[in-house]
C-alpha positions as a printed NumPy array, in Angstrom:
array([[-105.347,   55.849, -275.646],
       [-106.195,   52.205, -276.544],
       [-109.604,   50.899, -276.295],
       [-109.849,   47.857, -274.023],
       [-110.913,   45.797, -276.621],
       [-109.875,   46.287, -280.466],
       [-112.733,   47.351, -282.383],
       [-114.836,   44.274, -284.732],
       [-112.82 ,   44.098, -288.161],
       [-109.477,   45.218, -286.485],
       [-106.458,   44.114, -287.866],
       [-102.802,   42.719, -286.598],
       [-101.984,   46.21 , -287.967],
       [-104.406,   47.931, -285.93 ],
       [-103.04 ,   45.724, -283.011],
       [ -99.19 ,   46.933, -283.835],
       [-100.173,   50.714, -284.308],
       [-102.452,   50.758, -280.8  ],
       [ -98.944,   49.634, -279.323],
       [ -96.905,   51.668, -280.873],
       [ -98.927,   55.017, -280.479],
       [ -98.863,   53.826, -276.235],
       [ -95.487,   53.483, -276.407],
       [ -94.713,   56.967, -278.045],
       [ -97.072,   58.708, -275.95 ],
       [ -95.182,   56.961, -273.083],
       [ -91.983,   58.497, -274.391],
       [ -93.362,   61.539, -275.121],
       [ -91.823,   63.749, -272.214],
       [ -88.12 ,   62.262, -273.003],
       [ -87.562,   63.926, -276.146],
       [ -88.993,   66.656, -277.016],
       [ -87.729,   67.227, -280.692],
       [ -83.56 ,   68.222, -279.16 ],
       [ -81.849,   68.441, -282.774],
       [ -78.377,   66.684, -282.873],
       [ -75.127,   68.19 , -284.177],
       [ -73.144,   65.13 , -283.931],
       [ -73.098,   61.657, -283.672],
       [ -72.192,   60.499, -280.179],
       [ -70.36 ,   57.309, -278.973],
       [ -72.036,   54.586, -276.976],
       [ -72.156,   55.572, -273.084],
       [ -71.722,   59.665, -273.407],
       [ -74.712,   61.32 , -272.902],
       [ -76.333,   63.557, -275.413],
       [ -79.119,   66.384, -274.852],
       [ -79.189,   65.042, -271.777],
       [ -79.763,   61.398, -272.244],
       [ -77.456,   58.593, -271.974],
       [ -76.811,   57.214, -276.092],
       [ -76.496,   53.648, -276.696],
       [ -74.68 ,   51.681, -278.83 ],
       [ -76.091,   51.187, -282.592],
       [ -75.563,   48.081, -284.257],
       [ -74.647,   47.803, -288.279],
       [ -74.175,   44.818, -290.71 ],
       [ -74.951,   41.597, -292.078],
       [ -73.104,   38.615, -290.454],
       [ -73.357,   34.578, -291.057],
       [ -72.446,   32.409, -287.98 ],
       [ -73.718,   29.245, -287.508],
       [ -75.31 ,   27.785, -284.663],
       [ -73.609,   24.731, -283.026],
       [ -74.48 ,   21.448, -282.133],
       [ -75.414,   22.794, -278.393],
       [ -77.206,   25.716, -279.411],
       [ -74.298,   27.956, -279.043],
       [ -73.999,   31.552, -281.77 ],
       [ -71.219,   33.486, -282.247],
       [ -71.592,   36.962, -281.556],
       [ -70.264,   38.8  , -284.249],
       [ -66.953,   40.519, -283.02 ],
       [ -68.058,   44.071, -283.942],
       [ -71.085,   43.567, -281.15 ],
       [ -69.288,   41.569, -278.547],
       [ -68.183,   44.758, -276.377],
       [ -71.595,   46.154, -276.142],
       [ -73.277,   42.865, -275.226],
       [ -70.24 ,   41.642, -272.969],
       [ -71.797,   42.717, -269.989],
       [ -75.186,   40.865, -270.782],
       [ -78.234,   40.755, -273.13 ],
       [ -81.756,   39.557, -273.543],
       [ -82.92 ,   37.766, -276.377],
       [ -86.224,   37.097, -276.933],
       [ -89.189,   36.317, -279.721],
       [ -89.099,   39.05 , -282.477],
       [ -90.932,   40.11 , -285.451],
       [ -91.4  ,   38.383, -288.597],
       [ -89.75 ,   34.946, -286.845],
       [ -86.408,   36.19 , -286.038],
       [ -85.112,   36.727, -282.332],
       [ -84.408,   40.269, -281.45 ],
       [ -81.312,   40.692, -278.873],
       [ -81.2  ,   44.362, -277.003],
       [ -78.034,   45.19 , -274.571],
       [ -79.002,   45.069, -271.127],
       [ -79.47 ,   49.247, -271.354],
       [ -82.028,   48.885, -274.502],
       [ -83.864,   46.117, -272.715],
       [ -84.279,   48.665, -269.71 ],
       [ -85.627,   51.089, -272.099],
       [ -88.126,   48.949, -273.203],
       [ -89.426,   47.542, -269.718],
       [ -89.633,   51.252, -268.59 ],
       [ -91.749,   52.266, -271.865],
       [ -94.26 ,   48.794, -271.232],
       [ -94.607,   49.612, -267.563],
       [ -95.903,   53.24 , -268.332],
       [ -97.81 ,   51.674, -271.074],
       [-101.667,   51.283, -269.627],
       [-102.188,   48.013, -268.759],
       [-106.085,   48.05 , -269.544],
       [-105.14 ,   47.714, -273.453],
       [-105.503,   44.054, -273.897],
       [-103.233,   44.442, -277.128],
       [-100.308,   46.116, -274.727],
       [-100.851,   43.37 , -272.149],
       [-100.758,   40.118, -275.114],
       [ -97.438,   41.737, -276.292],
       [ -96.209,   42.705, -273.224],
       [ -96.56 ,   39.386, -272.29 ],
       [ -95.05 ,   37.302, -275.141],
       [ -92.114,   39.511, -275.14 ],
       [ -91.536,   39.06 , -271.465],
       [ -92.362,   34.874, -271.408],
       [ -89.958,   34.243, -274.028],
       [ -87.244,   36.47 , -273.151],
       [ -83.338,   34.849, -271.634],
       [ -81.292,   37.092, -270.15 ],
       [ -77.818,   35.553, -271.555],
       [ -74.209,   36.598, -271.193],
       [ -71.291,   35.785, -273.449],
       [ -69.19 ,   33.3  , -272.498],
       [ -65.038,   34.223, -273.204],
       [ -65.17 ,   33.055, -276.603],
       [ -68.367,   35.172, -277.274],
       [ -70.961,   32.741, -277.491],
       [ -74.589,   32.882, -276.383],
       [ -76.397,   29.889, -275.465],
       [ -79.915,   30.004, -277.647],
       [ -82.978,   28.529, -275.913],
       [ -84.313,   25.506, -277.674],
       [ -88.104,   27.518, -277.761],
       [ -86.599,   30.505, -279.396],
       [ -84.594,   28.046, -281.78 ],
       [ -87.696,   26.095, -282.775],
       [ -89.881,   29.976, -282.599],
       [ -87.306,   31.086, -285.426],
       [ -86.373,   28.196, -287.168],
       [ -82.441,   27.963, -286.288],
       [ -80.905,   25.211, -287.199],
       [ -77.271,   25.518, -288.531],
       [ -76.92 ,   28.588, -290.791],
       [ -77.733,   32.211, -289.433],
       [ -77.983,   35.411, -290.238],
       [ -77.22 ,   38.083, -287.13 ],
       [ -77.622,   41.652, -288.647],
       [ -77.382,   45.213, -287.006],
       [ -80.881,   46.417, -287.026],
       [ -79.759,   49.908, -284.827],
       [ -80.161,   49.384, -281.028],
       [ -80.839,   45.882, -281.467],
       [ -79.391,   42.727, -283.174],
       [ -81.696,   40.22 , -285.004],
       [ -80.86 ,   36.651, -285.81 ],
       [ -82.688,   34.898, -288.714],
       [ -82.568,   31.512, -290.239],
       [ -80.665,   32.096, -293.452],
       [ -83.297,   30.722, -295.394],
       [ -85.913,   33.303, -293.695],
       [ -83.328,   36.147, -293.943],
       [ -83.281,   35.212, -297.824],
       [ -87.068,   35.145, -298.302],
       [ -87.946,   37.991, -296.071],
       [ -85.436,   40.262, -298.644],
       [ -86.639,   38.977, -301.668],
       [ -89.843,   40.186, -300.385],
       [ -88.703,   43.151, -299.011],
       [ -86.154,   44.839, -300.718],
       [ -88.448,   45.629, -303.906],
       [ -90.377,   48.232, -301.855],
       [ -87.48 ,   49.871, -300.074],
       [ -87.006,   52.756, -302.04 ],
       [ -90.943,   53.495, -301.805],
       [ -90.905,   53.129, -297.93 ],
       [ -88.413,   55.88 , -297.23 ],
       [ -91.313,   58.369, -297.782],
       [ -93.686,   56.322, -295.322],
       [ -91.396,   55.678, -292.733],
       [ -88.982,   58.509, -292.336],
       [ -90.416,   61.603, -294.371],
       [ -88.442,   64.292, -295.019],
       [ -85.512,   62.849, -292.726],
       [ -83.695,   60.776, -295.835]])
């Protein structure tokens, strides 16, 4: 568990890990390790579990004059229903289907809510968040805070980032891969050992 308060000398990556460990441990009894033979489509269930949709690709719409994105077409059946957008990481917006976003609220609510890290995330995440749906031509209206939050002006970048979408300012998109991409190959190991 957390400590209430972070320990002196902590870092934003101390912060992010406490969070993350509280969220596992909160998922903890809904997976216990099930292997998977196959993929499975959005909506069947799987080991027992509903599976939701993933979401794949790079894609450049531009925001309009009215604050108004285009969903990308390949998305616009899992988010027709509804979505939530709100502030991500690194200055982009993340945007989970309605089922993701449920996910998420479920794992923050079993979360302890004596971590003050859980609670300041918990809390940004929630403040900022829009619960939008697409209008016929597949549009979602952008709150001006999360446009000025992530710096969209006219040029975007919506990628698939699995069971969430992120949109970026192009320029952002551009400078967070330039940064990024370098150490790709050497984060495999870190992030996903012995699984690619």
């Amino acid at each position: 568990m957390c400590p209430e308060r972070p320990p002196p000398g902590s870092t934003r990556s101390d912060l992010r890990f406490c969070v993350l460990k509280s969220l596992r441990e909160s998922a903890d009894s809904l997976d216990r390790g099930a292997k998977w033979s196959r993929v499975a489509h959005s909506g069947e269930t799987t080991a027992g579990r509903e599976v939701g949709p993933v979401f794949l690709g790079t894609h450049l719409p531009r925001l309009d004059d009215k604050g108004r994105l285009f969903l990308p077409a390949k998305f616009r059946d899992e988010l027709a229903e509804g979505l939530v957008i709100t502030k991500g990481q690194e200055r982009c917006l993340y945007v989970f289907p309605l089922g993701e976003w449920g996910r998420i609220t479920d794992g923050l609510r079993a979360a302890p809510v004596t971590g003050k890290a859980i609670r300041d995330f918990g809390r940004v995440l929630f403040a900022s968040a829009a619960h939008e749906v697409p209008d016929k031509q597949g549009r979602i209206t952008v709150p001006p805070a999360l446009r000025e939050y992530a710096g969209l002006t006219k040029d975007c970048v919506v990628i698939g980032a699995n069971t969430r979408v992120e949109v970026w300012d192009s320029a952002a998109w551009d400078a967070y891969l330039d940064q990024t991409e370098p150490a790709y190959a050497e984060m495999a190991d870190e992030v996903m050992p012995g699984v690619l």
